[in-house]
C-alpha angles and dihedrals in degrees: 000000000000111000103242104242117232119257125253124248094256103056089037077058094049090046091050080043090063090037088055086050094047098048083051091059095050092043097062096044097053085052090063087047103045102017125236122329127182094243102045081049092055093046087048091052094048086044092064095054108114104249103219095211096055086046087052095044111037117202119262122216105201094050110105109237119222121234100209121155095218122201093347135081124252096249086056087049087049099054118119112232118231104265096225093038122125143195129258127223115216136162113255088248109095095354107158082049090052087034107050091042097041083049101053084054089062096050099259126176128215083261107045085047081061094041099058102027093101093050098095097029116110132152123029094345078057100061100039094063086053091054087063136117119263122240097002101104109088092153136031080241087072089053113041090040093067091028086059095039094041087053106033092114092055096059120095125270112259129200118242119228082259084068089062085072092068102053096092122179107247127241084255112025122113119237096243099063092041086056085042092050091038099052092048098058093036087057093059088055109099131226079002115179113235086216095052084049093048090053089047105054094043095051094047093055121119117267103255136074105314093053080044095050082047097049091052101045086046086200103207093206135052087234093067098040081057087051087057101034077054087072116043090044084063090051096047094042084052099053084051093050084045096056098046099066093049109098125250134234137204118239085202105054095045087055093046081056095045085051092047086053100039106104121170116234121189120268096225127037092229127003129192129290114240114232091205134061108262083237092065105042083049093054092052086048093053095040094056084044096228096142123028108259119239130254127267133240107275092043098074125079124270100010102136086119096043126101103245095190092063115060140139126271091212138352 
């Protein structure tokens, strides 16, 4: 027996083409029977959109088209499609995830979801699924196994649970905005432990009440631990509001005021008299160099109009 030779991409492309037609067809007559849906209305959107490779590469009609079965086995080919079943529309990003479970909705069966795997995928996913071999997928577990494993280094980084412990609340941030910041990131974790969060986000609070009140309630859920975050967020949010309406007052300007009414009084009521001129007593003060003398006129900035032969001999 001849071993059958695997189909070329194009004519994989031209077989996922008919498959495309096909599905169209079915689509719109399950609209007049059921009526519009918003998923058959999606798919039908995305269906008149002028496809650019089939504008660029017109069907011919006397080519003979292949009937292949491509990658699949014959029993899959074979398989008749639900009569009421109808397509999903998902974004490229987890699709086996979106499609498998979309799907099941629909009533799919293990081969419809391998026969319609292929229908949204372009680009590069597009061109994996026509390098495969032919007649060696019987079950969706064939195909999103090597699709997973042949982009796994395209998928996004997630964070583990061990990142949670990282996420600190700030000296000054409300919290609010640390369970708002904590959530969002907790939410991207997969498969993530409610227990393993609860223990985070306590352990991560700011030192003050609210991680005491905490510490004594010991609330075993995240839903209690809401209950009480709830509350102190209200309080938190009042003592704001509550500052914000209080006037507020200028340090400068109380210590300008405090300079316009400062006046010096004497210390003693009478001192006494020096038997001797001040000029005297400074020069003897300056002679034994006791303090440094001053600068003259001429050394200071900006003296060109001052009298440098008068100075004083202290000030």
């Amino acid at each position: 027996m001849t071993e059958q030779l695997p189909p070329t991409p194009s004519e994989l492309l031209r077989m996922v083409t008919e498959l495309r037609q096909a599905n169209q067809r079915m689509v719109e007559e399950n609209q007049r029977m059921l009526g519009p849906t918003h998923v058959s209305e999606t798919a039908r959107h995305e269906e008149e959109q002028p496809e650019h490779n089939e504008e660029a590469q017109p069907e011919d009609k006397d080519d003979n088209l292949d009937n292949s079965p491509g990658p699949f086995t014959a029993e899959v080919m074979n398989f008749v499609l639900p009569r009421r079943f109808t397509l999903p529309t998902t974004h490229p990003k987890k699709y086996i995830r979106k499609f498998t479970s979309i799907m099941i909705v629909n009533g799919a069966s293990d081969k419809v979801l391998c026969r319609y795997f292929p229908y949204y995928l372009d680009g590069s996913a597009l061109d994996w699924f026509c390098s495969l071999l032919a007649g060696f997928i019987f079950r969706f577990r064939d195909l999103s196994n090597p699709f997973e494993e042949h982009f796994a280094g395209s998928t996004i980084y997630l964070h583990d649970s061990d990142y949670l412990n990282t996420i600190r609340q700030g000296q000054h941030e409300s919290l609010r905005d640390y369970m708002t910041h904590f959530t969002k990131i907790a939410i991207s974790i997969p498969n993530l432990h409610l227990e393993v969060e609860l223990h985070a986000i306590k352990s991560e609070l700011r030192p003050g009440k609210f991680q005491e009140t905490i510490v004594v309630a010991k609330p075993k859920t995240m839903a209690k631990f809401r209950e009480k975050a709830k509350g102190q967020i209200g309080i938190e949010e009042l003592r704001q509001a509550r500052k914000a309406e209080k006037p507020q007052y200028r340090y400068d300007n109380k210590a300008r005021d405090s300079k316009k009414n400062f006046k010096p009084t004497p210390r003693y009521e009478s001192y006494t008299q020096f038997n001797t001129k001040h000029d005297d007593i400074i020069k003897e003060i300056l002679n034994s160099k006791l303090i440094k003398p001053p600068r003259k006129a001429g050394s200071y900035p900006n003296s060109k109009s001052a009298d440098k032969s008068k100075y004083y001999s202290f000030h």
